[in-house]
C-alpha positions as a Markdown table, in Angstrom:
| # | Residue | x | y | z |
|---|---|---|---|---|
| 1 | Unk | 0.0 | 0.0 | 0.0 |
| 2 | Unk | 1.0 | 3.7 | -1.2 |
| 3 | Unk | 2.8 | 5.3 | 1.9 |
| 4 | Unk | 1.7 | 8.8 | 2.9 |
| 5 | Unk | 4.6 | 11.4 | 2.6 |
| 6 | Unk | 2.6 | 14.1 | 4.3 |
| 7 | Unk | -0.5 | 15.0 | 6.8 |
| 8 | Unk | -2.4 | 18.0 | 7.6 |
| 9 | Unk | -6.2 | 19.5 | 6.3 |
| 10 | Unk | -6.7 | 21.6 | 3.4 |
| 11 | Unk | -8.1 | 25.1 | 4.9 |
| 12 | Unk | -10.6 | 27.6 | 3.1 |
| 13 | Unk | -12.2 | 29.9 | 4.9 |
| 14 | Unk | -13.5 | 27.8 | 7.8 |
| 15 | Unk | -13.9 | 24.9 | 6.6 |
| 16 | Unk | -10.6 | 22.3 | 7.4 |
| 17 | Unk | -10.6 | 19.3 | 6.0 |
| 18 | Unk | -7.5 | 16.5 | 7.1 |
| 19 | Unk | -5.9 | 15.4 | 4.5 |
| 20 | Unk | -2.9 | 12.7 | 3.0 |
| 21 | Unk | -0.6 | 13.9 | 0.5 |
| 22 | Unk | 1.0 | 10.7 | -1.7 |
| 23 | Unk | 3.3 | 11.3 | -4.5 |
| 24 | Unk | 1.1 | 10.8 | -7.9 |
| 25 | Unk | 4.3 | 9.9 | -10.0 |
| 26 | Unk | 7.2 | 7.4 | -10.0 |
| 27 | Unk | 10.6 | 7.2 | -11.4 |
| 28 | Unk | 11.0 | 4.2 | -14.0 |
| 29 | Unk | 14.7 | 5.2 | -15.3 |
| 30 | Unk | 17.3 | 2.8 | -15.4 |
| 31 | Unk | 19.7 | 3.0 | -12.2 |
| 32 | Unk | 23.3 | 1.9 | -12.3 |
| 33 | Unk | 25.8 | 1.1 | -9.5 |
| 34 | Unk | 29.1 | 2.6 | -9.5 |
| 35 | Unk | 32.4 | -0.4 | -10.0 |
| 36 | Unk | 35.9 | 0.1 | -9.5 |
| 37 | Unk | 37.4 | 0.0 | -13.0 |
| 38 | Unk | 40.0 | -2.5 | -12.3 |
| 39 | Unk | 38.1 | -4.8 | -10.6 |
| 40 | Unk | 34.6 | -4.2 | -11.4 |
| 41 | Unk | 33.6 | -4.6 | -7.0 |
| 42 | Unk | 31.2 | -1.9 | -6.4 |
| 43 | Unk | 32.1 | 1.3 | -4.6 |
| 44 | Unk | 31.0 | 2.9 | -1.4 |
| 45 | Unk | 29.7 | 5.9 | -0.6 |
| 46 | Unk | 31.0 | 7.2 | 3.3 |
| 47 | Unk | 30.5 | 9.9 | 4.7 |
| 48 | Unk | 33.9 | 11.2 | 5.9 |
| 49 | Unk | 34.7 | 13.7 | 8.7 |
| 50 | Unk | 37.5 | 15.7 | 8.4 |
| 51 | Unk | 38.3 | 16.4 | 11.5 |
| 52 | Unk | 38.6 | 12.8 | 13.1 |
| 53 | Unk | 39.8 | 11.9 | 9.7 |
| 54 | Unk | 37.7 | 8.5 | 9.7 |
| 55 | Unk | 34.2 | 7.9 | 8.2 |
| 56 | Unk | 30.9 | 8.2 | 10.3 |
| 57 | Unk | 27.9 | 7.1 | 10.2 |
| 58 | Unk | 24.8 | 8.6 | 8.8 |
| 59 | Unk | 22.9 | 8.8 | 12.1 |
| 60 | Unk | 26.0 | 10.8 | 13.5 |
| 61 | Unk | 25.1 | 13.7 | 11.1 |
| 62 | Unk | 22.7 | 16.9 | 11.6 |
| 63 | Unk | 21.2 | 19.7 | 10.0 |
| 64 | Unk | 23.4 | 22.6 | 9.9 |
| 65 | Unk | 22.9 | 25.9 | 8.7 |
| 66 | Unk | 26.0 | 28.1 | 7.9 |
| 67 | Unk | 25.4 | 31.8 | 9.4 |
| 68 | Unk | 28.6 | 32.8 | 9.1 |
| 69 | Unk | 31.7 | 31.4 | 7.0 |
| 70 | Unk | 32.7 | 28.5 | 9.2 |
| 71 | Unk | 30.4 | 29.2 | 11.7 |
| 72 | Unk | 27.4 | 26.5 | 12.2 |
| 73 | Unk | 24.0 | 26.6 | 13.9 |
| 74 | Unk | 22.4 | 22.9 | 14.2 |
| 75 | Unk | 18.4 | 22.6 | 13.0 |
| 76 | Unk | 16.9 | 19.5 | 14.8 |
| 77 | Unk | 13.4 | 18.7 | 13.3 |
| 78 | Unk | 11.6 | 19.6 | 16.6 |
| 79 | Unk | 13.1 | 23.4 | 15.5 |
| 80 | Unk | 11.5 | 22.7 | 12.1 |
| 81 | Unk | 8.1 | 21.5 | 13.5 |
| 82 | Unk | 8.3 | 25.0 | 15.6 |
| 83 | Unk | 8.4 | 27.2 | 12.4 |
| 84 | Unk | 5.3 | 29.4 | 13.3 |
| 85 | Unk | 3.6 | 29.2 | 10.0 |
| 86 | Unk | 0.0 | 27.2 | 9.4 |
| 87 | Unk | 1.3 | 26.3 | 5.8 |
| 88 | Unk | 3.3 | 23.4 | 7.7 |
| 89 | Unk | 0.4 | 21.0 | 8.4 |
| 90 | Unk | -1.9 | 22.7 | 6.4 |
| 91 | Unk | -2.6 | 23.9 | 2.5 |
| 92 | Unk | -4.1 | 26.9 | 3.0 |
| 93 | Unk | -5.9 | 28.2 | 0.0 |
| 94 | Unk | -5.3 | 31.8 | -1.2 |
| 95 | Unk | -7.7 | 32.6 | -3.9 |
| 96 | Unk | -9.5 | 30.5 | -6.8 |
| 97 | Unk | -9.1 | 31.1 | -10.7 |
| 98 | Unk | -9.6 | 29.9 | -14.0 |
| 99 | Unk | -8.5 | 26.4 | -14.7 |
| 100 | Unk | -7.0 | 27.5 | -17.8 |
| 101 | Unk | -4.0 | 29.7 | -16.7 |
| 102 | Unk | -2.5 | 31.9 | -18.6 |
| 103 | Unk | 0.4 | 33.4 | -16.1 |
| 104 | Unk | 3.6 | 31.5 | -17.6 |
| 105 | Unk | 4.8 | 31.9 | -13.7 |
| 106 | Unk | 2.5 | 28.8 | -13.1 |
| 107 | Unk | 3.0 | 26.9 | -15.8 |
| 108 | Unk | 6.2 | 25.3 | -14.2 |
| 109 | Unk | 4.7 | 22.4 | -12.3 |
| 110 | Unk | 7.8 | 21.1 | -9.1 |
| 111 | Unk | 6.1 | 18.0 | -8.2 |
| 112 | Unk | 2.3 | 16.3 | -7.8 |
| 113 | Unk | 0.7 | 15.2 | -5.1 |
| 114 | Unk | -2.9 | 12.8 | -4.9 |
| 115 | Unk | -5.0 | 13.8 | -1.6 |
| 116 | Unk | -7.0 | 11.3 | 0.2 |
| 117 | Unk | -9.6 | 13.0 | 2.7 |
| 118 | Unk | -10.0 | 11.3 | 6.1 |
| 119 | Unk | -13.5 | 10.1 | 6.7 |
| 120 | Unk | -14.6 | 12.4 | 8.7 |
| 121 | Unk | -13.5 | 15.2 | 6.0 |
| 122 | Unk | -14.8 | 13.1 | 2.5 |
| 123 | Unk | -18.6 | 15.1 | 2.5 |
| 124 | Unk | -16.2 | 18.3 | 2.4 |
| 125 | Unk | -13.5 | 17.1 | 0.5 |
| 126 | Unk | -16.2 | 16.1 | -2.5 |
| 127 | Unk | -18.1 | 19.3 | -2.6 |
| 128 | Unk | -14.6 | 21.4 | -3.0 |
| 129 | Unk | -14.3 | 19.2 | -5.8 |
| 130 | Unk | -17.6 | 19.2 | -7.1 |
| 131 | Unk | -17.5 | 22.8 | -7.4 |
| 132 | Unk | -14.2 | 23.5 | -8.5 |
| 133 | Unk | -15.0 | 20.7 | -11.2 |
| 134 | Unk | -18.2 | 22.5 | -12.2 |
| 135 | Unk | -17.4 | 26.0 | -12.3 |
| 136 | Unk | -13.7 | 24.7 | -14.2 |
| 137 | Unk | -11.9 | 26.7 | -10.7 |
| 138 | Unk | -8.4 | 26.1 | -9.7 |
| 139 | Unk | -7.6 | 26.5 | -6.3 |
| 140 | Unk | -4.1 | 28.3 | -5.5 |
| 141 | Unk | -2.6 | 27.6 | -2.1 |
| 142 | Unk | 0.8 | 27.0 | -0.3 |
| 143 | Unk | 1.8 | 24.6 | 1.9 |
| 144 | Unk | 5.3 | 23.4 | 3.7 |
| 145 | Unk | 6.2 | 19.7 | 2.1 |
| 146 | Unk | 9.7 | 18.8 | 3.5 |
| 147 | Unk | 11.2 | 21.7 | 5.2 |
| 148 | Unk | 10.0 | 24.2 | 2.1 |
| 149 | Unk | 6.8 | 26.2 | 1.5 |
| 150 | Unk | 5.7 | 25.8 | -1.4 |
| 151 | Unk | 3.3 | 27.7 | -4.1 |
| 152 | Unk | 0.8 | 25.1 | -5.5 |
| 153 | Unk | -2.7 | 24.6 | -7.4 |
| 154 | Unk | -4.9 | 22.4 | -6.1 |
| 155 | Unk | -7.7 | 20.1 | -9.2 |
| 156 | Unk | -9.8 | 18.0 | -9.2 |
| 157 | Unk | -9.0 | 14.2 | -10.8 |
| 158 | Unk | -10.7 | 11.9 | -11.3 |
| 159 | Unk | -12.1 | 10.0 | -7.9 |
| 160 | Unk | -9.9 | 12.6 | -6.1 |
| 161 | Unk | -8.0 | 16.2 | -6.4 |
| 162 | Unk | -4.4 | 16.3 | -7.5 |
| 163 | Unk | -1.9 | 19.0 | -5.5 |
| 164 | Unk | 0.6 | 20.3 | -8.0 |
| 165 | Unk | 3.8 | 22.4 | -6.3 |
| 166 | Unk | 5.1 | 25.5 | -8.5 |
| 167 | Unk | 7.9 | 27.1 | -8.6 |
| 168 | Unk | 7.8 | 30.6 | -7.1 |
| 169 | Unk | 7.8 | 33.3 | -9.8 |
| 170 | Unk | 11.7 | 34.5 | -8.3 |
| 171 | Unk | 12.9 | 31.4 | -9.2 |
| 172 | Unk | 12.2 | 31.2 | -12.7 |
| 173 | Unk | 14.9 | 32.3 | -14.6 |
| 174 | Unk | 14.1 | 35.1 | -17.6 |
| 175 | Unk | 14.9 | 34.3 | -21.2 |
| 176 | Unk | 17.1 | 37.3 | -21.5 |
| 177 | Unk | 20.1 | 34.9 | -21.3 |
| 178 | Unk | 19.2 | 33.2 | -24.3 |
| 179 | Unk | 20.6 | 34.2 | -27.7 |
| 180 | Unk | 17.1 | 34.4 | -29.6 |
| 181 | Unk | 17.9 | 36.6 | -32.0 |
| 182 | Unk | 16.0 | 40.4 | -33.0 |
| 183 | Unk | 15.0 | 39.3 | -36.7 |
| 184 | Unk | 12.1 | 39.8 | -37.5 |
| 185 | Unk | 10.1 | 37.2 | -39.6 |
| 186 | Unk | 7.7 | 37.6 | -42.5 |
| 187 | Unk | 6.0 | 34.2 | -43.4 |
| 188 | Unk | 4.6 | 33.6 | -47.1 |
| 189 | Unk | 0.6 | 32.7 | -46.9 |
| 190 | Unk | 1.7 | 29.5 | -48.4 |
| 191 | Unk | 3.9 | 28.8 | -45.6 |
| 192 | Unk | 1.4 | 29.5 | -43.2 |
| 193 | Unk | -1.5 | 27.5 | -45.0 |
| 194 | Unk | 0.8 | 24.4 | -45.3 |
| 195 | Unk | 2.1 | 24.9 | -41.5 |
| 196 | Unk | -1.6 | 24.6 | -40.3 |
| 197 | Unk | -2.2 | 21.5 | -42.0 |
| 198 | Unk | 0.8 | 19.7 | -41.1 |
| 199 | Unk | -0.7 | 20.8 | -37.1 |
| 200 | Unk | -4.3 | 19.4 | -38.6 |
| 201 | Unk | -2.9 | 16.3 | -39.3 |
| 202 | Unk | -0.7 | 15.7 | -36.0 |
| 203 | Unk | -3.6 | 16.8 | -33.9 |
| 204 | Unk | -5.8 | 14.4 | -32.1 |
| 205 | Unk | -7.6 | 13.4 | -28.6 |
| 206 | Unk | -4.6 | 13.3 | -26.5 |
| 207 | Unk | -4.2 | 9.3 | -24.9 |
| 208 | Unk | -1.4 | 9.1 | -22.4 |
| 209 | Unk | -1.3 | 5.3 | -23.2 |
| 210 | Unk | -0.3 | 5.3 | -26.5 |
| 211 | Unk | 2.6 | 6.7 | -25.4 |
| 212 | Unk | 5.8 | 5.0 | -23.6 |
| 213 | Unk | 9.5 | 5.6 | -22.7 |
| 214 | Unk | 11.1 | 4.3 | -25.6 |
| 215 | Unk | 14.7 | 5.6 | -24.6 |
| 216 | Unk | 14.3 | 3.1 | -21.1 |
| 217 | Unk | 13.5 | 0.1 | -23.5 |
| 218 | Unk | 16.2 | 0.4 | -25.8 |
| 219 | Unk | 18.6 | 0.8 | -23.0 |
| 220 | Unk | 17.2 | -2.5 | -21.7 |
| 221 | Unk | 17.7 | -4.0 | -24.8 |
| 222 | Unk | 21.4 | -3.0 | -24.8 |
| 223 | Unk | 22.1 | -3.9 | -21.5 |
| 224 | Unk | 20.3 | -7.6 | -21.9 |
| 225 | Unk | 22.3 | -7.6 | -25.0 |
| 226 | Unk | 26.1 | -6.9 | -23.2 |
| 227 | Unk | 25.0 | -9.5 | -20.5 |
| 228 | Unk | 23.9 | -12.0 | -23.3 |
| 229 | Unk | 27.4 | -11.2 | -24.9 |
| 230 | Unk | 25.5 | -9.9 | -28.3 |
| 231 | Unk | 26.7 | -6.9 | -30.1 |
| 232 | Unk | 24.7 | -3.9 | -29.8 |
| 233 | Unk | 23.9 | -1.7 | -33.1 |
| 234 | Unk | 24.5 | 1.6 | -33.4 |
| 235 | Unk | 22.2 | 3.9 | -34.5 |
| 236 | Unk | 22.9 | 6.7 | -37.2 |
| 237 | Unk | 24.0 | 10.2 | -36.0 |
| 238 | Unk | 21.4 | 12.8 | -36.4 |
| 239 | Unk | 22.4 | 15.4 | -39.5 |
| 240 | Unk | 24.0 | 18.3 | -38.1 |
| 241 | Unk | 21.8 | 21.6 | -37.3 |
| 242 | Unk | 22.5 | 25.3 | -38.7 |
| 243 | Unk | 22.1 | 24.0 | -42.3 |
| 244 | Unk | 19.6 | 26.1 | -44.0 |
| 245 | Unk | 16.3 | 24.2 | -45.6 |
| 246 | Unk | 13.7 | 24.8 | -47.9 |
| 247 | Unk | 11.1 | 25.1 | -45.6 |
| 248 | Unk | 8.3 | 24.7 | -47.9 |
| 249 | Unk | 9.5 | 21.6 | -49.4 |
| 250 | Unk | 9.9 | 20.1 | -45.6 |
| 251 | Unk | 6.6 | 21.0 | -44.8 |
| 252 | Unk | 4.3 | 19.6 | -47.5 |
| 253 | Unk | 7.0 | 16.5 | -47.3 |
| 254 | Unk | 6.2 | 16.2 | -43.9 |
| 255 | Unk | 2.2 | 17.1 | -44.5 |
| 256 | Unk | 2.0 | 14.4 | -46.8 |
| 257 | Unk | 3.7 | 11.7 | -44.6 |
| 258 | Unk | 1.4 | 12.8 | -41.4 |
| 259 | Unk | -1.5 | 12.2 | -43.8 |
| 260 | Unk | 0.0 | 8.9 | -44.8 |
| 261 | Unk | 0.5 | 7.9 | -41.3 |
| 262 | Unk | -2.7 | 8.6 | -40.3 |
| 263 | Unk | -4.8 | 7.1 | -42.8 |
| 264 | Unk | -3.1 | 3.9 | -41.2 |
| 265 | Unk | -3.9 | 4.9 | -37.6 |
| 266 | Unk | -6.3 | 7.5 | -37.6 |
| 267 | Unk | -7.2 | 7.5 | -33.4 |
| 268 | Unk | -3.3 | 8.0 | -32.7 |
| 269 | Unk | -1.0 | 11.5 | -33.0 |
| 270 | Unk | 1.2 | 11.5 | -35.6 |
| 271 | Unk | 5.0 | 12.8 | -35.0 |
| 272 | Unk | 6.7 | 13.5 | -37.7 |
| 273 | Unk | 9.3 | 10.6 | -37.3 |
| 274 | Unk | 6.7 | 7.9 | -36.9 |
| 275 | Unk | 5.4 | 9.1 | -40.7 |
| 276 | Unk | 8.4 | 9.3 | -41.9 |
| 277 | Unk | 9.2 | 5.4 | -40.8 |
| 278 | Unk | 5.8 | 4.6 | -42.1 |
| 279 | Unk | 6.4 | 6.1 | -45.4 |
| 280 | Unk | 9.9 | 4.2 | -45.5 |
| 281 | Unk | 8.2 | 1.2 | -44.7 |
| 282 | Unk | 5.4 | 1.5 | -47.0 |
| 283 | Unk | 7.8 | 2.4 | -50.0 |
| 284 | Unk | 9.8 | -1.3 | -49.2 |
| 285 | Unk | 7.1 | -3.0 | -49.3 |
| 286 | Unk | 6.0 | -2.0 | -52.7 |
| 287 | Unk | 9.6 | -2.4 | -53.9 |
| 288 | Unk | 9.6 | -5.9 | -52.5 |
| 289 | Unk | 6.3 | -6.6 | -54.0 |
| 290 | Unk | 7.3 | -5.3 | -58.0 |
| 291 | Unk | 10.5 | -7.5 | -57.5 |
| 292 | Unk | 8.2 | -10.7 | -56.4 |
| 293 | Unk | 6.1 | -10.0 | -59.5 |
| 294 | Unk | 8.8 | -8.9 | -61.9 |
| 295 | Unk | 10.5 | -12.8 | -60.6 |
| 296 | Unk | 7.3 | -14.9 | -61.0 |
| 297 | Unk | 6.4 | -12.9 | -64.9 |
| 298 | Unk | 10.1 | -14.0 | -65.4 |
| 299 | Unk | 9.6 | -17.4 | -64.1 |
| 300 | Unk | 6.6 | -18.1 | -66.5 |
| 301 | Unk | 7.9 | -16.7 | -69.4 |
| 302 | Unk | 11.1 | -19.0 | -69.1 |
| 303 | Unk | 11.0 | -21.8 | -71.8 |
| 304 | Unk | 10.1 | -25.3 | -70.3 |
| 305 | Unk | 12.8 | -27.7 | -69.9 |
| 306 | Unk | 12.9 | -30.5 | -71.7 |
| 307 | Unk | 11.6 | -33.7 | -69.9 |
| 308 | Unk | 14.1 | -36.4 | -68.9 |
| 309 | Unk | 13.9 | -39.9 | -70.8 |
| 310 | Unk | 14.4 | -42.7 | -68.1 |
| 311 | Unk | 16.8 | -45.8 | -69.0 |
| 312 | Unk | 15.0 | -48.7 | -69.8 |
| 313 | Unk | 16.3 | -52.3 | -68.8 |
């Protein structure tokens, strides 16, 4: 069973209701253990002290917090449990607003969170959602989730509401770092007709489970493939960017193989790739086929051979 990471009550105006926070998502990467080259025995990790010039143990270490250069001041978790703000047992809910938020401060979503209402808190915890749900509301609110507040928007999903932390808008960095350039771009009507379609044809209901972490299963594949003793293939390199293209000519090649594609599958988004490797496919097949032909017409036109007389005694 899912282990609770937090517990407190969601709080809006007077109403409290206690709440569980569990982590809605899961890590499925690919972890490896660091070996010693020579002798492939896997490393350890110690903590080392300095000063006794020996390794300790991880229950010998504390929280400190460096005031001064040099100069420490330990924080036990009973000091954190002290920290006089209601956001540390409780999300406590600002304001409500649209579901559909514009403010690109918001948009960069830290972590989720599922809620699970106590019993004595579900009659609550179903109308917030009811009516957040039916008037399409997001609720903004901040809580404390280990040792940090944090700014986060509180939905409804499905059988329950999903808690989403934010970054706070002073810690998103601003794109004037970034070399973007000052041209400014005029775009032929053409361009823009034959953009749109190539978005027509790539758009579609979005299903999360026709989607997977391909990158994970080909590493698997590898890895399986070293311990098997097989050789692994190597993929070709991508073309190098900063060529110039004709961008016409990519998009209605591109337009027509998302149309391709999705006259084969036409309940699934279409990336550009996956036409591409459709078309590919497609075209080898019909090569393959005119060769089988072009063999049997070739085959039939062939003279017979003449049959073989068998010895008599």
């Amino acid at each position: 069973m899912a282990r609770a990471m937090w517990k407190g009550a969601i709080q809006f105006g007077l109403v409290t209701i206690p709440v569980k926070l569990y982590l809605a998502t899961e890590s499925k990467g690919i972890s490896f253990n660091m070996l010693h080259k020579t002798d492939l025995s896997r490393i350890q990790m110690k903590v080392w002290c300095p000063v006794e010039d020996e390794p300790i143990s991880r229950s010998d270490t504390v929280k400190g917090f460096e005031y001064a250069p040099g100069e420490y001041v330990v924080v036990t978790d009973e000091d954190l449990e002290r920290v006089p703000l209601k956001t540390v047992r409780s999300i406590e809910i600002e304001q409500f607003t649209k579901a559909e938020r514009d403010d690109a401060a918001v948009r960069f979503v830290k972590s989720a969170y599922y809620l699970e209402p106590d019993k004595v808190g579900r009659k609550a915890f179903n109308l917030l959602k009811s009516v957040l749900a039916e008037d399409g509301l997001t609720a903004i609110c901040k809580v404390v989730i280990k040792d940090r507040e944090a700014l986060a928007a509180l939905d409804p999903f499905g059988d329950t509401m999903l808690l989403t932390t934010l970054h706070w808008p002073d810690e998103i960095r601003a794109t004037d770092e970034l070399d973007l350039g000052d041209e400014k771009y005029e775009f032929k009507p053409a361009e823009v007709a034959m953009a749109k379609q190539l978005v027509s044809a790539m758009t579609a209901e979005f299903d999360p489970s026709q989607y997977k972490d391909e990158y994970r299963q080909a590493l698997e594949e590898v890895i399986m493939a070293k311990v098997e003793g097989k050789e692994t293939v190597e993929i070709e390199a991508p073309e190098e960017g900063g060529k110039l293209i004709d961008l016409m000519a990519a998009l209605e090649a591109s337009v027509n193989a998302a149309k391709a594609s999705r006259e084969a599958s036409s309940d699934k988004p279409v990336s550009v790739s996956d036409a591409k490797a459709a078309k590919e496919a497609k075209a080898t097949k019909s090569t393959a086929a005119a060769k089988a032909k072009a063999a049997a017409e070739d085959e039939d036109e062939a003279p017979a051979k003449p049959a073989r007389k068998r010895k008599t005694a």
